[in-house]
C-alpha positions in Angstrom: 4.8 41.7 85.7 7.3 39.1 84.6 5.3 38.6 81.2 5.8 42.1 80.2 8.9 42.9 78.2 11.8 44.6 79.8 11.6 47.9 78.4 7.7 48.4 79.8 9.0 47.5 83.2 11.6 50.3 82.9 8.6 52.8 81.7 6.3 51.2 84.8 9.5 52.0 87.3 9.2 55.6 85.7 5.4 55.8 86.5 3.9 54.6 83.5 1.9 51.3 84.4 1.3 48.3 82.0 -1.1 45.7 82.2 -1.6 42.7 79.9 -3.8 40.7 78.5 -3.2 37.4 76.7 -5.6 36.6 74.0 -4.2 33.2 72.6 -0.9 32.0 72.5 0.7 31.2 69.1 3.7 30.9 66.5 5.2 34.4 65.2 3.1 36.2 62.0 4.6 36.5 58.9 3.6 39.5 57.0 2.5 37.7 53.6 4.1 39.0 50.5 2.1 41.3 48.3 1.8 40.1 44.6 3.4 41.5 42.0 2.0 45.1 40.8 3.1 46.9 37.8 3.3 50.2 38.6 5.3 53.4 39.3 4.3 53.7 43.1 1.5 51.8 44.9 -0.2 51.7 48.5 -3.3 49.4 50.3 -4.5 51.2 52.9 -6.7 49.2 55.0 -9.2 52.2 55.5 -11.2 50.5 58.7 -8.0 49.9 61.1 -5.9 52.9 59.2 -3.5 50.2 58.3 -1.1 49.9 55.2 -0.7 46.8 54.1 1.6 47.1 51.2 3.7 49.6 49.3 6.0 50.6 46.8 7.6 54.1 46.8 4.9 55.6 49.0 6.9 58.4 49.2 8.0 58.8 45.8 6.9 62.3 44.2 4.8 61.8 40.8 2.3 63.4 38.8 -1.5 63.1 40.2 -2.8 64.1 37.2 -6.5 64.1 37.7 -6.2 62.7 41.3 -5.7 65.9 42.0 -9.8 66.6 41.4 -9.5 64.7 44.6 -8.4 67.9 46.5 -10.5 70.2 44.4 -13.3 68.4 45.4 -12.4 68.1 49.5 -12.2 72.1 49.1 -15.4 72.2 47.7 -17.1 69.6 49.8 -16.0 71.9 52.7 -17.6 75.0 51.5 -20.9 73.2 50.6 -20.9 71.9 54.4 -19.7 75.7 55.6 -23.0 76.2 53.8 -20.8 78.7 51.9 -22.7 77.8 48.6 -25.2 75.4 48.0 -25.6 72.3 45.3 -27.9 74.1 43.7 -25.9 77.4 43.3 -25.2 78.2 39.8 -21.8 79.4 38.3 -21.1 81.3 35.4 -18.7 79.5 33.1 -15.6 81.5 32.1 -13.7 82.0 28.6 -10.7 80.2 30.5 -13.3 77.0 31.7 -14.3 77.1 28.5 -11.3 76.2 26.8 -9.4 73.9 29.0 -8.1 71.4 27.3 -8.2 67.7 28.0 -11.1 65.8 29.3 -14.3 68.2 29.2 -18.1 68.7 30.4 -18.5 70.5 27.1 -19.7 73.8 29.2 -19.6 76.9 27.7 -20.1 80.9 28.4 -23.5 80.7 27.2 -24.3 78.8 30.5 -25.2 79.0 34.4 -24.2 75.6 36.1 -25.4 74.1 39.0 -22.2 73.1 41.8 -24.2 70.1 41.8 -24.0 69.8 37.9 -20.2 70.8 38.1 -19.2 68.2 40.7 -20.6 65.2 38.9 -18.9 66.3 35.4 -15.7 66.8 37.1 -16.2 63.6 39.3 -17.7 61.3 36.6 -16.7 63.1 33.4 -13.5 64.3 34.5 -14.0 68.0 32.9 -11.1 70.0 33.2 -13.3 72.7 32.5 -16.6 71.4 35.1 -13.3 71.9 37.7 -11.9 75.2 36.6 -15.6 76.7 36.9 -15.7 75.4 40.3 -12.5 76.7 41.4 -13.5 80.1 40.3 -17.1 80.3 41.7 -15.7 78.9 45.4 -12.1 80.8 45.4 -13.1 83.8 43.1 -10.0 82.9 40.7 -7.8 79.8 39.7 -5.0 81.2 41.8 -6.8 81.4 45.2 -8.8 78.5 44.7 -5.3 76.7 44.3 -4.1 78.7 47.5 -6.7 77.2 49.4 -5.8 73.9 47.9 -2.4 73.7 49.4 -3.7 75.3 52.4 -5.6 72.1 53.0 -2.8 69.5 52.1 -0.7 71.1 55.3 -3.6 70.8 57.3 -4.5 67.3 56.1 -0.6 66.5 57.0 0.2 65.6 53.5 3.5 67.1 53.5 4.7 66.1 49.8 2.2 67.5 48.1 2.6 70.4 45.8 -0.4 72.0 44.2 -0.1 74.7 40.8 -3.7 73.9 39.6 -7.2 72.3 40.4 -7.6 69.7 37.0 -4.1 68.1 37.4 -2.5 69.3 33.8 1.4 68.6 34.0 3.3 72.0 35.8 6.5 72.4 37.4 5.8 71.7 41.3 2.7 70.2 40.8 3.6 66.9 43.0 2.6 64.6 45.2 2.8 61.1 46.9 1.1 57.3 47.2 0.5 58.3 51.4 -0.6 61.4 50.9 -3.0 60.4 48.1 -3.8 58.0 50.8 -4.0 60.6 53.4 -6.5 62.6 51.5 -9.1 60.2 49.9 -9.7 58.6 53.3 -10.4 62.2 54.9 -12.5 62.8 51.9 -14.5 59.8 52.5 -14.4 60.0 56.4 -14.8 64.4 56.5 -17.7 64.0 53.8 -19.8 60.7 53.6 -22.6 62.9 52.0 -20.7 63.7 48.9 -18.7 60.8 48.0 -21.8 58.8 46.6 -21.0 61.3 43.3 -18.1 58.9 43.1 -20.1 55.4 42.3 -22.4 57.4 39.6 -21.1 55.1 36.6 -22.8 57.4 33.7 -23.4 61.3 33.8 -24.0 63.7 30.4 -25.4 67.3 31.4 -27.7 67.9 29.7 -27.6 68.8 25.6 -24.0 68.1 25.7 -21.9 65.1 23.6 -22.5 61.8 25.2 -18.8 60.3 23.7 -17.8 60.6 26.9 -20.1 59.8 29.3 -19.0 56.9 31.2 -17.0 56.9 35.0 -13.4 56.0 33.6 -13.0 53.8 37.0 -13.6 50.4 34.8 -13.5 49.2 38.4 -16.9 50.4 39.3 -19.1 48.1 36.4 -16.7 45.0 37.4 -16.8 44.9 41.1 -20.1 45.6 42.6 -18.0 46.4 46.1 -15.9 49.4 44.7 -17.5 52.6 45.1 -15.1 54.8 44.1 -13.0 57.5 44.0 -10.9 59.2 41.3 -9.1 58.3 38.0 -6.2 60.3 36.4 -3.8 60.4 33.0 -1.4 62.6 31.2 1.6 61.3 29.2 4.4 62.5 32.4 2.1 60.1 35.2 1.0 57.3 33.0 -2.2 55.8 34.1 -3.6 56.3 37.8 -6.6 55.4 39.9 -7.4 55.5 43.5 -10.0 53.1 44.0 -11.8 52.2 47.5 -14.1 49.0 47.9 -16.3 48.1 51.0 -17.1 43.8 51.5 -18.8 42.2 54.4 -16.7 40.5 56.6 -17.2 37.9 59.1 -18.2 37.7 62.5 -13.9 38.4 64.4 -12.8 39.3 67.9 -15.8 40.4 69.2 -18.1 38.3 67.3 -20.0 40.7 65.3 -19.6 40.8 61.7 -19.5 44.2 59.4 -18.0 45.5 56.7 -14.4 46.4 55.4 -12.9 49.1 53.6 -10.2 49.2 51.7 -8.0 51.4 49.4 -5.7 51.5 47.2 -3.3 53.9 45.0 -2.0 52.9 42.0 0.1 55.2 40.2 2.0 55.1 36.6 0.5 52.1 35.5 0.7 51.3 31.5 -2.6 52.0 30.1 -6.5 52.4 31.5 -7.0 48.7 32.0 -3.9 48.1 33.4 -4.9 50.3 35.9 -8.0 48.7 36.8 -6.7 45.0 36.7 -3.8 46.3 39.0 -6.1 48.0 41.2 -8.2 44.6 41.4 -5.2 42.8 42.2 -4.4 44.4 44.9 -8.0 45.1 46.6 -8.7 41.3 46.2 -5.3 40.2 48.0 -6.1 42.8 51.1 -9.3 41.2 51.4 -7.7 37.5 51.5 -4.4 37.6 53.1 -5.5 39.9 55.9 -8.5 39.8 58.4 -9.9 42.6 60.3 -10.3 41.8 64.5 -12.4 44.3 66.1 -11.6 44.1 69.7 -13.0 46.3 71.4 -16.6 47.9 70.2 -17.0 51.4 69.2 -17.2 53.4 72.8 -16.6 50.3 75.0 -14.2 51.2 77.9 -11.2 49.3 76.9 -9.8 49.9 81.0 -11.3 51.1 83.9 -8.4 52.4 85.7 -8.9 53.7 89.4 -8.6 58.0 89.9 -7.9 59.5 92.7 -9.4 62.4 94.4 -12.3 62.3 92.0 -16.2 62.2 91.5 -16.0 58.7 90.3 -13.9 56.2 91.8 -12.6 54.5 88.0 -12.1 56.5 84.9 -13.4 55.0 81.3 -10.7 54.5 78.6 -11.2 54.1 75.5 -11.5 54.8 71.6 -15.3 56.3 70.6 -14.8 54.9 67.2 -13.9 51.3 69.1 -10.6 49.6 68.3 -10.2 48.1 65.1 -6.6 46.4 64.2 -5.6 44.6 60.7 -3.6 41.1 60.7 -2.3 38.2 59.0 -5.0 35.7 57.8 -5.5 33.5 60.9 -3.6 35.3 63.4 -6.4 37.2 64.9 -6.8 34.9 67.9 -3.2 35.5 68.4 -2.8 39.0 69.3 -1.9 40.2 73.3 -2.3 43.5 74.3 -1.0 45.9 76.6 -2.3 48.8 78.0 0.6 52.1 79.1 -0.5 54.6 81.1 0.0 57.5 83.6 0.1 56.2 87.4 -1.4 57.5 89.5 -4.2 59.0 87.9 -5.4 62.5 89.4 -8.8 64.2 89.1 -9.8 66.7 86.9 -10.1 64.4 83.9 -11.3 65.4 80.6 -13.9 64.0 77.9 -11.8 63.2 75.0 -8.3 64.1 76.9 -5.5 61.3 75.6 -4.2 59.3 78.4 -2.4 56.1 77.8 -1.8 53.7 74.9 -3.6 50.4 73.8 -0.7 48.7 72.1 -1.9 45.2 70.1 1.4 42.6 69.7 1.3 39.5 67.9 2.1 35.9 69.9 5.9 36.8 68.8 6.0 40.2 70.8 6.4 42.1 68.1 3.7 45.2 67.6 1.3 45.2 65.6 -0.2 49.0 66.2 -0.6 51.0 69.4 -3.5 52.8 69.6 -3.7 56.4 71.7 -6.5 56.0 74.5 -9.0 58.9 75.4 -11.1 59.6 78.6 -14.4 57.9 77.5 -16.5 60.6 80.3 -15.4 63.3 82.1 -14.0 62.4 85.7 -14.6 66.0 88.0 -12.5 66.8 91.0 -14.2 65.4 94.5 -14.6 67.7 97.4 -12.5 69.1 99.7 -12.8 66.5 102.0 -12.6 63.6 99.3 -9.4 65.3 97.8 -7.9 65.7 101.5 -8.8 61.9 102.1 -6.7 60.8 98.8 -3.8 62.9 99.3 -3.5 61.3 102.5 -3.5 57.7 100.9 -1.5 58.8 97.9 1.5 60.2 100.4 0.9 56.6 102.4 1.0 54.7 99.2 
């Protein structure tokens, strides 16, 4: 235990019990310097680790503008997958759809829209008045649609976010932040993977409306074939904004198999629409070059195999289903240790899915890099009488 730093053998004295594991030895990692971004706020989230990499008044509150489709659309997305309407449900389009000013589907009251229709002319086009008509066909008005709304920010834990309308037009209160922008497009993407193609569509007219306005404003999207997404937004009081997300093979790290990356990134109050963009691009390519992704431990690979007493099974799986992913400084993958806290003894009943312990990840200088909460891989069920008896025994000897 003499490797493990002072403060672990305090909580090990206290019944929590650490184990290490050295990976490589090495010089301390220096956290490389982000380039300079001109913009209001910013934030690289590295999506596949749940890392951020850089940032600048995260926590700022601004304007979304028409990032704020991005919550419109998670409240939609969930009543499509409630099965609470269907893509190929038609809405009516109201007087107050109509004539929403701002970027437009060019609907009118003459029509019955498809939620389908709807999502890609709010998605692609924008339309203020594609997103009013969905707000009133899913919440039966504006103001409960935007109820429901902020209902889902406290639930998504974005707890600086304000909502007053679903298309984003400048109001009093109608706030939010770089992490929580952050907080919700990677629930979006993660709660939803069979929606958020509608945010790589690069052109989208409904039918026997203007084409003028056609195109995905996310320039992003026809000059890196790797972004696939999400959500652009303007008005004179937030400048230009763009949340934009972009997936790359990566090479084979930690545990030798290669896959892909995602990252994103939140750029807010920028100067004009390709600003935005080149920004955006700036800061995507610098995540993907300064950093490398080390998967160590697959997705539902027992990262310890700890002994339980008075149980079925004589060793309990711990783990992370999704694996355990963790985000470093170019070169410095080989370097990490890890340590692994838990509960000691460990005591029969134990749940599938029930946290116990922490995986934390610490660079060659001792200094942590994430921990990572642990989960009972499969369920561990009381023993017997007899077995139970047999353990108490040795418990109360040991």
């Amino acid at each position: 235990m003499s490797s493990i730093p002072s403060v672990l053998r305090r909580w090990s004295a206290a019944g929590l019990l650490a184990v290490a594991f050295l990976h490589a030895p090495g010089a301390q990692a220096q956290a490389p310097a982000a380039p300079e971004i001109a913009a209001r706020a910013y934030l690289l989230l590295d999506v596949t680790s749940n890392q951020i990499l850089a940032a600048k008044d995260a926590d700022m509150p601004v304007e979304p503008a028409s990032l704020t489709k991005l919550m419109t659309a998670y409240v939609v997305f969930d009543a499509l997958k409630a099965k609470k309407i269907t893509l190929d449900q038609t809405f009516a389009v109201s007087e107050r759809a109509w004539k929403m000013p701002g970027s437009r589907m060019f609907i009118d009251p003459k029509m019955q829209v498809r939620v389908e229709d709807l999502l890609k002319g709010m998605i692609v086009q924008s339309g203020n008045d594609a997103t009013v008509a969905l707000a009133e066909g899913v919440g039966g008005s504006v103001e409960r649609f935007v109820e429901l709304m902020n209902q889902q920010a406290k639930a998504l834990g974005m707890k600086n976010t304000g909502y007053r309308n679903p298309e984003g037009l400048t109001a009093p209160g109608h706030t939010t932040t770089a992490r929580d922008l952050s907080v919700l497009s990677t629930r979006l993407m993660r709660d939803f993977p069979e929606y958020v193609g509608y945010y790589a569509i690069k052109h989208y007219r409904y039918p026997g409306t203007p084409a003028a306005n056609d195109s995905n404003r996310n320039l992003l999207l026809f000059r890196d074939p790797s972004v696939d997404g999400l959500k652009t937004g303007h008005t004179d009081a937030a400048g230009y904004c763009l949340v934009a997300t972009a997936k790359r093979d990566v090479p084979a790290l930690g545990t030798g198999v290669a896959g892909q990356r995602r990252l994103l990134s939140v750029m807010l109050g920028t100067s004009s629409e390709n600003a935005r963009a080149t920004e955006s691009q700036k800061l995507l390519n610098w995540g993907y070059t300064a950093f490398d992704t080390v998967r160590l431990f697959p997705a539902g690979q027992p990262v310890a195999t700890p002994a339980v007493w008075k149980g079925q099974s004589a060793v309990v799986k711990l783990g992370r289903p999704e694996g355990v992913v963790v985000t470093v400084p170019a070169g410095e993958g080989a370097k990490l240790k890890t340590q692994i806290l838990r509960p000691d003894p460990l005591v029969a009943p134990l749940q599938k899915g029930q946290s116990l312990g922490t995986l934390r990840v610490t660079n060659a200088a001792g200094a942590v890099v994430i921990d990572k909460p642990l989960v009972v891989l499969e369920t561990v069920e009381e023993s017997g009488l007899i077995g139970r008896a047999w353990d108490s025994l040795r418990l109360w000897i040991k």
